[in-house]
N, C-alpha and C positions, 0 to 999 in steps of 0.2 A: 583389228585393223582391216580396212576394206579395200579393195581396190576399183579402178572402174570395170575389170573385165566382171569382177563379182557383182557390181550392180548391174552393168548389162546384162548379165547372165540370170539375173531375178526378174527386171522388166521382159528378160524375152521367153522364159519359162521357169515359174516357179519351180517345181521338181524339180529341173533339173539342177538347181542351185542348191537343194536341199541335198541331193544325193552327192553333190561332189562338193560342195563346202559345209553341211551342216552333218554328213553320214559319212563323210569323208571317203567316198568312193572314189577310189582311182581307176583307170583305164588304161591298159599300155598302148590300146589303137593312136594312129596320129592321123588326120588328112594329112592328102597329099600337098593339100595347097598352102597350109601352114607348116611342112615341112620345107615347100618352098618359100614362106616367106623367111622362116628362121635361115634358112642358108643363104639368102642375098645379104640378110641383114647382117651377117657374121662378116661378109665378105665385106662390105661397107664400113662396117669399124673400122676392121680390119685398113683398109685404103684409108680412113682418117685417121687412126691412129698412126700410122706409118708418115704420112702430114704433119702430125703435132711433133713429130722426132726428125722431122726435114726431111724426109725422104718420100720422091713422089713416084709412086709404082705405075708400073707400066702397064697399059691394057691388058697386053698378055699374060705377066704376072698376078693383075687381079682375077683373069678369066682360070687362070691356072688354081690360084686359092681357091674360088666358087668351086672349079673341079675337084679338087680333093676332099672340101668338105664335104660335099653331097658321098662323094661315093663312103668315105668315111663314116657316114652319118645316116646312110640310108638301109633300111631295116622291113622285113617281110612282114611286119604289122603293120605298114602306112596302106591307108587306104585312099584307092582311087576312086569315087563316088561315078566319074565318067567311063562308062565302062571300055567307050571307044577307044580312049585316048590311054598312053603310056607313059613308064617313069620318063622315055625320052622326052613325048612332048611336055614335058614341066621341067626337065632339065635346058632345055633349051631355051623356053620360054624365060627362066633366068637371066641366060645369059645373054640373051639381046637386049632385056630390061638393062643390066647393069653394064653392056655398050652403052644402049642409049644413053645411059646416065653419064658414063665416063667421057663422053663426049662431047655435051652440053658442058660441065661441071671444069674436066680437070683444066690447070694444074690445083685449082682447089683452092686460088689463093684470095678468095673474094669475101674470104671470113676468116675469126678464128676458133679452130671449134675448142670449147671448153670440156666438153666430157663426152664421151659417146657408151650408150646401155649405161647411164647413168641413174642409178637407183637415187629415189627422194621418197622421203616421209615425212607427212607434216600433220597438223588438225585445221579444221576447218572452226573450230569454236575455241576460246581463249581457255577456256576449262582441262582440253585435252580430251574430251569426249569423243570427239568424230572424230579419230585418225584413219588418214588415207593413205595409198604408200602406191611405189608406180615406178615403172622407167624407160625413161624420157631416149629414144633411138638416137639425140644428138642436139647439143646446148651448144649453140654460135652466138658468137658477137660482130658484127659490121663494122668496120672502120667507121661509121656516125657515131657509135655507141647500142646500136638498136640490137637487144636479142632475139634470136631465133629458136623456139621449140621444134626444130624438125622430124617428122614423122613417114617413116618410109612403108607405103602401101602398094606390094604385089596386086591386090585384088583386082577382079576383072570388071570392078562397077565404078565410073565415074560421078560419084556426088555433084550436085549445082551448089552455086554458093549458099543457097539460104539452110543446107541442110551442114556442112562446114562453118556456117556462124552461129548453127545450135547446136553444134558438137560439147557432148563435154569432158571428153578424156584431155585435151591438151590444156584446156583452159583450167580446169585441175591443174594439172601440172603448174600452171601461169601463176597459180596462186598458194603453191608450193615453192616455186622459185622464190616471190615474192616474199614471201616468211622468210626463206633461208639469206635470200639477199634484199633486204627493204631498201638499198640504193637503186637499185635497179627500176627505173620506172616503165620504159617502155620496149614492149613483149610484140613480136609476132607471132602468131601463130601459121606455123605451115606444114601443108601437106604436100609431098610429094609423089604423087601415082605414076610409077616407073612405066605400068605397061603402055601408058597413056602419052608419056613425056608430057606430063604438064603437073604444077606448082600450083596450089589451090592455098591462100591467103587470109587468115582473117586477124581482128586485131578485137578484142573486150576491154568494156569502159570495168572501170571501178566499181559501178552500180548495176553492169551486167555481172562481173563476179560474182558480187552480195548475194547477187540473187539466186546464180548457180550454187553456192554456198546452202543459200537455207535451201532452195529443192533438194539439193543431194543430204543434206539433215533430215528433211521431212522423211526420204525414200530410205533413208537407215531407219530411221523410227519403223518405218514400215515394217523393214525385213527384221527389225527385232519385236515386233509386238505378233508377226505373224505365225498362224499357229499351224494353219492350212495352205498347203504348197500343190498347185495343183498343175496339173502339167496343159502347155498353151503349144495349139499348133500354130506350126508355120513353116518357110520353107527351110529354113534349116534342121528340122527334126531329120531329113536324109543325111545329115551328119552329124548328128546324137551321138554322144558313145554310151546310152545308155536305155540302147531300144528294149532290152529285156525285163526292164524293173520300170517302162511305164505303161501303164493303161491302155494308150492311144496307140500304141506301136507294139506291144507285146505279142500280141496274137501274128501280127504280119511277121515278125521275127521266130518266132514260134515254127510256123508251117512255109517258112524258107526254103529249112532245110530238109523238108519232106520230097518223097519221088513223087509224082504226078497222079498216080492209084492213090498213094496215103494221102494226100493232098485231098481228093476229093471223095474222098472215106472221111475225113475229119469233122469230128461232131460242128463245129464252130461254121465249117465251110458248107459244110448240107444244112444248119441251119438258116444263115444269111440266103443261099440258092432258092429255098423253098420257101421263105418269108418273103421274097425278092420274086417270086414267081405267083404266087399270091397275090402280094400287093399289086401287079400287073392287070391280074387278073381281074379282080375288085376294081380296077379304076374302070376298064373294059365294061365290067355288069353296069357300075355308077353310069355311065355315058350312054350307055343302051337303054340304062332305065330311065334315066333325062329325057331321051328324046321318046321312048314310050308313054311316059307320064306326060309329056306336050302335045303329042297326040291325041291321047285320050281324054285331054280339055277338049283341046280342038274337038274330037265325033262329039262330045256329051254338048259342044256349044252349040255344032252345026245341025245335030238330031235335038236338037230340043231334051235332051234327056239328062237325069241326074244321077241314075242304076242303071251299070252297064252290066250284061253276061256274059260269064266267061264257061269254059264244060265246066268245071268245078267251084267255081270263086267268081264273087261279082264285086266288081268299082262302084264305090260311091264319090261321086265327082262335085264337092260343094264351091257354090259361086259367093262371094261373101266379099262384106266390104270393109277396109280396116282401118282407125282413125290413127295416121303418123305424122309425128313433128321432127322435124328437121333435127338430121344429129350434130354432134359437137362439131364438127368441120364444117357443116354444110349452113348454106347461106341461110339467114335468119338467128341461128341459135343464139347468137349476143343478145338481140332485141329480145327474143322469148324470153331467154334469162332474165334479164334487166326489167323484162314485166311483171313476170312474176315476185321478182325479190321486191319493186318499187309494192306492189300491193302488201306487202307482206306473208305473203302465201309461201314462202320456197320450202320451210322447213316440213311443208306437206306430201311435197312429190321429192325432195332428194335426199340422197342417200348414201352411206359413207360408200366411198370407191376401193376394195380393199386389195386392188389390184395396187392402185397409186401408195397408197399406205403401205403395201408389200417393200414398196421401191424407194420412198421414202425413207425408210428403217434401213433397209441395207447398204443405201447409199450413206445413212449418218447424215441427213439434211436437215435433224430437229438435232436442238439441244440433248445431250445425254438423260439429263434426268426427266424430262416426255418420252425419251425413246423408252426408258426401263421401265415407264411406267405404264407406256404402252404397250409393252411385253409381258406385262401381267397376262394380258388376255391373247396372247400368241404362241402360237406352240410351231415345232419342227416334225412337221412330215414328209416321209422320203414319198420320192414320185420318181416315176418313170418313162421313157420315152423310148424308142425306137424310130432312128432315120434313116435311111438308105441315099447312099450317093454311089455315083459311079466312082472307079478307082480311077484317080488322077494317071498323068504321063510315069512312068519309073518304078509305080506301085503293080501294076498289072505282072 
């Protein structure tokens, strides 16, 4: 059974999906900012459930629940990624969200909510093959008849609509409902971004589901045919709970916790300094040797000479002239191409590209059995690289 956070969680780094659903690593760290969304969102049941029993709670009453959960609930492994900021600024930041909210909103009477952290699981294929499972922050119905999937989002990022009408965690849900209830025909989907006070809208045809349906097929085949999980940055690797078991963050968590002498005693960190100081270096010779080697056309062009001396070592300076035709970008090559193939010549000057063939194969853009059989003649060797970048803002 799959859920959407587990497919997002495979699109935004394989490892780290591998490690906490396929190696079933847990972690007791929490951010602080999904600590803060699970406590608004308790406290909003909370106030809806109290609605569906008639009773409509008062600001201060819901501000009072939010209090007591958080302090309840809050625990010296939640991590604050900002270092500036405090449990206060996120306790507070709550609580003006769920003002806001109760302000616009109450007494609440402009729906009926049907469920709230209302668990659903369905399949996406009639077989029962793809099952999905999820749950749904709160199921409204409208005095028209029209449902609402509502979804309550803390986050500090306001989406535009086009990125809300390719969502696919609620439209999931849309066609989860849709199973459970086949009377039901029409669905809104809405997001509510508390810190923002604003209500972001969108609605899917039949034939945009289908087709959410088979991508989210496709991307399970994936994650079940996949063998190799490799870890993808971005910016939320600064809140990974899994910096120590990956590649790309190991070593920075590694030499964390070192004092400032171990730190720069450490084999990994005198290596990178000294390859970094080098590489410096080299580019320094490269550009001195550029504009020496320019010069030294220049005297051999302006002295008439082709042997220069040096105390120990003489320049040979050859003037020479080179026949080139236009490359693949560059204006002509169509025409060249198309001349030579019309004569019949081409199979004289060209040659397999085994770069594109490289890319071809691993994209899977020929049929299976050309790819394997163009794998007779291909083998796997490991290569290596070395890049150097400066350390982003947080890393230093």
């Amino acid at each position: 059974v799959y859920s959407h956070s587990q497919l997002s969680t495979y699109e935004e780094c394989p490892l780290k999906y591998k490690l906490c659903y396929r190696d079933g690593i847990k972690r007791d760290t929490e951010g602080v900012e999904g600590f803060l969304g699970n406590m608004v969102h308790e406290t909003l049941k909370k106030c809806y459930d109290n609605v569906k029993l008639t009773k409509l709670s008062t600001l201060d009453e819901l501000l009072t629940c939010y209090h007591s959960l958080w302090q309840k609930n809050w625990h010296d492994d939640i991590v604050i990624t900002k270092k500036e900021l405090t449990p206060e600024h996120y306790h507070n930041l709550g609580r003006k969200m769920l003002e806001i909210y109760y302000q616009r909103h109450a007494p609440f009477d402009k729906d009926i909510t049907i469920g709230t952290e209302m668990r659903i699981r369905f399949s996406l294929d009639d077989g029962g093959k793809y099952q999905l499972q999820g749950l749904i922050d709160r199921l409204s119905r409208t005095p028209d008849g029209i449902h609402h999937i509502n979804d309550y989002k803390t986050s500090a990022y306001l989406p535009g609509q086009e990125d809300i009408d390719n969502d696919r965690q609620l439209a999931l849900y849309q066609i989860g409902i849709q199973k459970k209830w086949p009377d039901i025909k029409e669905i809104r989907l809405v997001w509510h971004y508390l810190a923002f006070d604003r209500e972001l809208v969108s609605a899917r045809s039949a034939e945009k589901l289908a087709d959410l349906a088979q991508n989210t097929i496709r991307l399970i085949d994936e994650i079940e045919l996949a063998e190799e999980f490799l870890p993808q940055e971005s910016g939320l690797c600064d809140w990974c709970e899994y910096p120590d078991l990956c590649p790309n963050r190991k070593h920075f968590y590694t030499v964390e916790a070192l004092s400032i002498i171990e730190y720069l005693n450490e084999p990994g960190v005198v290596l990178v300094n000294r390859y970094a100081e080098l590489r410096e270096k080299a580019r320094e010779i490269d550009e001195e040797t550029t504009k020496v080697k320019e010069a030294l056309v220049e005297y051999a062009r302006r002295e008439g000479v082709t042997v220069i001396r040096g105390s120990d070592r003489k320049a040979r300076v050859k003037f020479d002239e080179k026949l080139k035709f236009p490359g693949k970008s560059e204006p002509g090559r169509k025409e060249l191409d198309e001349a030579i193939a019309k004569a019949g010549k081409w199979h004289d000057v060209s040659q397999l590209d085994t770069t594109a063939l490289t890319r071809v194969i691993e994209g899977g853009l020929w049929d299976k059995a050309l790819i394997d059989e163009v794998m007779k003649y291909g083998r796997i060797e490991e290569t290596n690289a070395v890049y150097l970048s400066k350390l982003k803002e947080g890393e230093e």
